[in-house]
N, C-alpha and C positions, 0 to 999 in steps of 0.2 A: 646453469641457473639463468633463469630469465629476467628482465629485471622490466620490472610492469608498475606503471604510474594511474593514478587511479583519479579523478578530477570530481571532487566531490567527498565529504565526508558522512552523508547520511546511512540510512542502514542499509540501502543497497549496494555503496561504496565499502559498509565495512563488512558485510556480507561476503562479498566477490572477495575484497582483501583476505579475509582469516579463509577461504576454502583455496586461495591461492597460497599463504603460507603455509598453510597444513601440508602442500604438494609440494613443496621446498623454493620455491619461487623468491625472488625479492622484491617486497610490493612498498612503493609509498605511496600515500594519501595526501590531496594539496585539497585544501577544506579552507573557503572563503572566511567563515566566521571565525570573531578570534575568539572562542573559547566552545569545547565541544556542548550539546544540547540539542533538546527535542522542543518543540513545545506540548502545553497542557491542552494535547489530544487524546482520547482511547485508539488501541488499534486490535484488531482481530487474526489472527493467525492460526489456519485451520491447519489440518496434517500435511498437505503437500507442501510448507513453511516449517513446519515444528519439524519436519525429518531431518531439514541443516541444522536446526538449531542444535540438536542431539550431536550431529556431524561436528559441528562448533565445537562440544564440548559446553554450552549457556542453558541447555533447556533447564538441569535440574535448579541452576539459579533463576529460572526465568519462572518457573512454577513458583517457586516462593512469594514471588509477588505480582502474580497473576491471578485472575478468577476465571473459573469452568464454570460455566452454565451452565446448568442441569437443560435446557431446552431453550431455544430460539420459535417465540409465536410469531405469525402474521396473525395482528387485529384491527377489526372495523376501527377507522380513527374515532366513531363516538359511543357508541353500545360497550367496545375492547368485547365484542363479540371473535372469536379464535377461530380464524379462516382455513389456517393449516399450520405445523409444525415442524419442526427439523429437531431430530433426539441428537443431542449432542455429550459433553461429558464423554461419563464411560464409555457410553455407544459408540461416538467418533474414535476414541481410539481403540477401542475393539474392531473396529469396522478396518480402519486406514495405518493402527499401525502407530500411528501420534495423537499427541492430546490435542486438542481445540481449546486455546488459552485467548484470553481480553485484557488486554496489557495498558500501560499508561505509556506513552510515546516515548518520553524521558525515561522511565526505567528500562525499557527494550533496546535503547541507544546507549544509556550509560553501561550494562551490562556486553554490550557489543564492545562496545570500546573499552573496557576493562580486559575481554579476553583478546583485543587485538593488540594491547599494550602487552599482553604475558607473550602473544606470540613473539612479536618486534615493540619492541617500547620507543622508538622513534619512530615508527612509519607515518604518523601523521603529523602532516606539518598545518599549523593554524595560520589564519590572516594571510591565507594565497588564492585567492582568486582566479581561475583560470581567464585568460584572454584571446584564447585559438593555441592550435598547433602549425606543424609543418613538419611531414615527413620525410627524410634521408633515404637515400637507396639502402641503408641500414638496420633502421630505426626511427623511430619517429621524436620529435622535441614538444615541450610542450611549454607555453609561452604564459609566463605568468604577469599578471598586471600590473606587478612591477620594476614591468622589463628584465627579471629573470629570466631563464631557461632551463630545463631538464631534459635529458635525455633517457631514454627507454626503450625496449625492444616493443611495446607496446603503449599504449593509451587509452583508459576505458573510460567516457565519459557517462559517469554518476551524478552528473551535476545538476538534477533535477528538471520538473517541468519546464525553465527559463533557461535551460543546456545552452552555453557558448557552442563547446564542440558539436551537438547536434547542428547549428545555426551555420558552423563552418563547413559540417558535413554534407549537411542533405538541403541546404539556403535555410533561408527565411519563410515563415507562412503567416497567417494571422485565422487564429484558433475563431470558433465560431460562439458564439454564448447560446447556451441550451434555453435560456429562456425564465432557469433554477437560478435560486440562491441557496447558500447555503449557512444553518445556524450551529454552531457549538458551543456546549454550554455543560461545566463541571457542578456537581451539586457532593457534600458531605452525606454520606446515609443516615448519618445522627442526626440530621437536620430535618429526614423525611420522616413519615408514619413506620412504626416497628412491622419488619419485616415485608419493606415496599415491595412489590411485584414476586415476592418469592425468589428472589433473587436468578429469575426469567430474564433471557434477552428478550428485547419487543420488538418489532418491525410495526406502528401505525400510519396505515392504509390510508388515504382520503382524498377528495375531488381538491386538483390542482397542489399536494403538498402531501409531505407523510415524515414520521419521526423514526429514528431508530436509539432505542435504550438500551444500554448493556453496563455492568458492574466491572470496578477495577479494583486491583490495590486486595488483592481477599475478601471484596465485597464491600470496601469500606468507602468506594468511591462510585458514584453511579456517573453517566459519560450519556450526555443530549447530544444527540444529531437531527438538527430538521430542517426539512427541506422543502423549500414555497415555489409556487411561480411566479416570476416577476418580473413586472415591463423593463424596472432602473437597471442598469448594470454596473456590478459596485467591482472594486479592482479583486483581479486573482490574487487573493491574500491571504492565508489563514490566520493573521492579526490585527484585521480592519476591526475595528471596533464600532459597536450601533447600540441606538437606544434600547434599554429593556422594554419599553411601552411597546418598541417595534415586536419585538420577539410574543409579546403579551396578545397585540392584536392578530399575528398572523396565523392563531391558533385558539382561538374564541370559537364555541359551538363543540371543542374535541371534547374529550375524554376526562374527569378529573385528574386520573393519572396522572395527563399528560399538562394540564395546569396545575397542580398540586411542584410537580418536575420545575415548571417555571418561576411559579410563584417562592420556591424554595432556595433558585440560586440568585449566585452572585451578580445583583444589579448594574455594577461596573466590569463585570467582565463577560460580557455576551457580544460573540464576533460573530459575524455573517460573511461570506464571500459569494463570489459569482462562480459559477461552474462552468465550463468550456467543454465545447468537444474540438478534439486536437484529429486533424487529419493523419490515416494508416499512412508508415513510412514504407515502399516496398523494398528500403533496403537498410541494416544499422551500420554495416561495415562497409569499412575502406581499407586495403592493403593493411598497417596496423593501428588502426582506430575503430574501436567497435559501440556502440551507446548501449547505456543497462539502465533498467528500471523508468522512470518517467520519464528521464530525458527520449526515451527509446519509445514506450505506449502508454502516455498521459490516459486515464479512464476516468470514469464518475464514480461513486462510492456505493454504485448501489448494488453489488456484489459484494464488499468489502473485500476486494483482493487484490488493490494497488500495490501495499508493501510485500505482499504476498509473491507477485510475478515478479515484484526486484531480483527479493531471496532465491527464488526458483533461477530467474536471468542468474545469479553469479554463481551457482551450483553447476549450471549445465556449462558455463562458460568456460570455470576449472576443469570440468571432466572434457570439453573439445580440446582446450591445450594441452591437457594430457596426451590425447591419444590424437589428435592429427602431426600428422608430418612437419608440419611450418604455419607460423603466423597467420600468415593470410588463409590457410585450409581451416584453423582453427575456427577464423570470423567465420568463414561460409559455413562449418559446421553447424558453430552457434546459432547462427540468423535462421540459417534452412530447418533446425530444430524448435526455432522457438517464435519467429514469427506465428504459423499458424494457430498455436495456443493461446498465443496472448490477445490474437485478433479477436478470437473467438470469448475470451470474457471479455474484451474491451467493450464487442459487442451487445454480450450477452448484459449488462449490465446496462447501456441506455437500454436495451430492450424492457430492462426490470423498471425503470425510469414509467413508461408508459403503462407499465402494470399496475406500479404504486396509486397512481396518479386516476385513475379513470374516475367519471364523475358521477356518481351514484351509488350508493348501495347495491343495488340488485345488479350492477355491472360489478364490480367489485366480488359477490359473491357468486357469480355465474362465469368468473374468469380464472378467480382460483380452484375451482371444483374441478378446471379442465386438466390442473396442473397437476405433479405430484413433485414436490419442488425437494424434497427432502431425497427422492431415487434420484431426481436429475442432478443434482450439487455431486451427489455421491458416487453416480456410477462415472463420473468424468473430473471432473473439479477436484475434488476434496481424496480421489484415488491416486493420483500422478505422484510419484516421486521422482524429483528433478533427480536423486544422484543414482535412482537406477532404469530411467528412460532409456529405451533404446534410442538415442540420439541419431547410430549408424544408421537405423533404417530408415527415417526422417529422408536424411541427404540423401541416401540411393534410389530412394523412390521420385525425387525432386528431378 
């Protein structure tokens, strides 16, 4: 049995955890906050996600309090003229295999951490902080901020965009600002017009800014995402809080939808953050220290498949220490497998950045007619299954 510390409690720490207890391993989790939680975001989880969830043993709970979109539009930010669409629902999983669910942050976390308590009911320790490591000719320790220590045959640092252990791993960088901010914002559906958008994800389109809408909770919660250009740069936070006036003006001239959306939420609770781009690492591992999820390739949102590449990162990560030889075979396994995918939506997603964004209608409509955005998600993206990739052939071809 191996015994594996995990640095970080979010859902890519309890992701990597349950597919590593499942493989008989001894996993703890050392999780900074003192009490486990998500905050009040939507998240999206397409089939190459929902496949561990089933793996987990959470999906049939995760369905209960999720919402299927019957379809994802792209529309003009102000006509909501329907540029192009992605068939989701039944289609996604007829197509891939899993459902395509829109989850509330906090329910996809508690429901994680509920089955990682049935796996091991101690493995996660609250109010620990990671503060670096330092590797043995054995094992590796890992150093908690309050002058604790652990020891482990491994160390996966989970510990999000602001990773200690990446910081000890690969140094220091200082992330670039895209130029975006970005707005989140919860609204009640009983609060909107009866049967708002048909209960449709939206993607709106527009010069310098775009929205994305989607339903949570069985519909009963709708989930604002939007996204400006803007000179100020306000801290990487998801609970920086800003005027609603701000949020009000920086969406004047769109859509009623998309001010009916505004006009409907919560005045005191509308955050904005800055969005970063985080320079490609060319490497996550060290001897036994490997990085999963943000800490590992921070992305933008405009793919929706941050949490997504976590779950995927600790599925392939389980299946490399399965089957290599030794610890460190295991990292090169992982890394040489999973680098290239994640780069490739890291990228693909600022690239979506400058699609959203272009500054006119007839650019706008003369950009997406080149695309077919619904084959390309499908025949790469939304088809991958992390637990039956061929990993081996990744590394022999490297």
């Amino acid at each position: 049995m191996t015994k594996i510390l995990i640095a970080g409690g979010g859902i890519g720490g309890l992701v990597a955890a349950g597919c590593l207890l499942l493989d008989g391993h001894d996993v703890d989790i050392y999780e900074q906050a003192p009490e486990l939680g998500e905050i009040g975001a939507g998240i999206q989880q397409s089939a190459n996600a929902t496949h561990v969830m089933r793996h987990l043993g959470v999906l049939d709970a995760l369905k209960e309090v999720a919402f299927v979109p019957p379809v994802t539009e792209f529309r003009l930010f102000d006509t909501g003229e329907v540029l192009q669409s992605l068939e989701l629902a039944a289609t996604h999983e007829e197509r891939h295999k899993a459902p395509y669910l829109q989850l509330h942050r906090a329910d996809y976390h508690a429901i994680l951490s509920a089955r990682i308590h049935d796996l091991k009911p101690d493995c996660i320790r609250l109010n620990a902080p990671a503060a670096g490591f330092r590797e043995t000719t054995d094992g590796v320790i890992l150093l908690l901020a309050d002058g604790s220590e652990v020891f482990g045959n491994l160390l996966i640092g989970a510990d999000g965009i602001k990773s200690v252990i990446r910081r000890q791993l690969v140094g220091k960088y200082r992330p670039k600002y895209t130029g975006d901010s970005c707005w989140r914002l919860m609204v009640p559906v009983d609060h909107l017009p009866s049967n708002f958008l048909q209960g449709k994800s939206t993607v709106w389109v527009g010069p310098a800014r775009h929205a994305v809408v989607y339903f949570l909770r069985g519909g009963s919660l709708l989930n604002f995402v939007g996204v400006v250009e803007l000179d100020e740069w306000i801290q990487e936070s998801w609970t920086q809080k800003r005027p609603w006036d701000e949020l009000w003006d920086d969406y004047q001239g769109w859509n009623q939808n998309i001010l009916t959306i505004i006009q409907k939420g919560d005045r005191d609770a509308c955050y904005r953050w800055s969005l970063n781009v985080h320079p490609h690492l060319d490497s996550w591992a060290s001897g036994r220290v490997a990085l999963l999820g943000d800490a590992a390739h921070p992305t933008l949102p405009y793919l929706a498949q941050g949490a997504a590449m976590a779950v995927e990162d600790g599925a392939v990560l389980a299946r490399a220490i399965a089957r290599a030889g030794s610890i460190p075979d295991a990292l090169r396994l992982y890394e040489t497998h999973r680098i290239p995918r994640t780069r490739k939506i890291v990228d693909g997603s600022f690239a979506n950045r400058n699609l959203f964004h272009l500054p006119d209608e007839t650019s706008l409509r003369r950009e997406f007619a080149k695309r077919n955005i619904d084959k390309e998600r499908a025949d790469w993206l939304y088809s991958y299954n992390p637990l039956t990739a061929d990993i081996e052939a990744d590394a022999f071809a490297s």
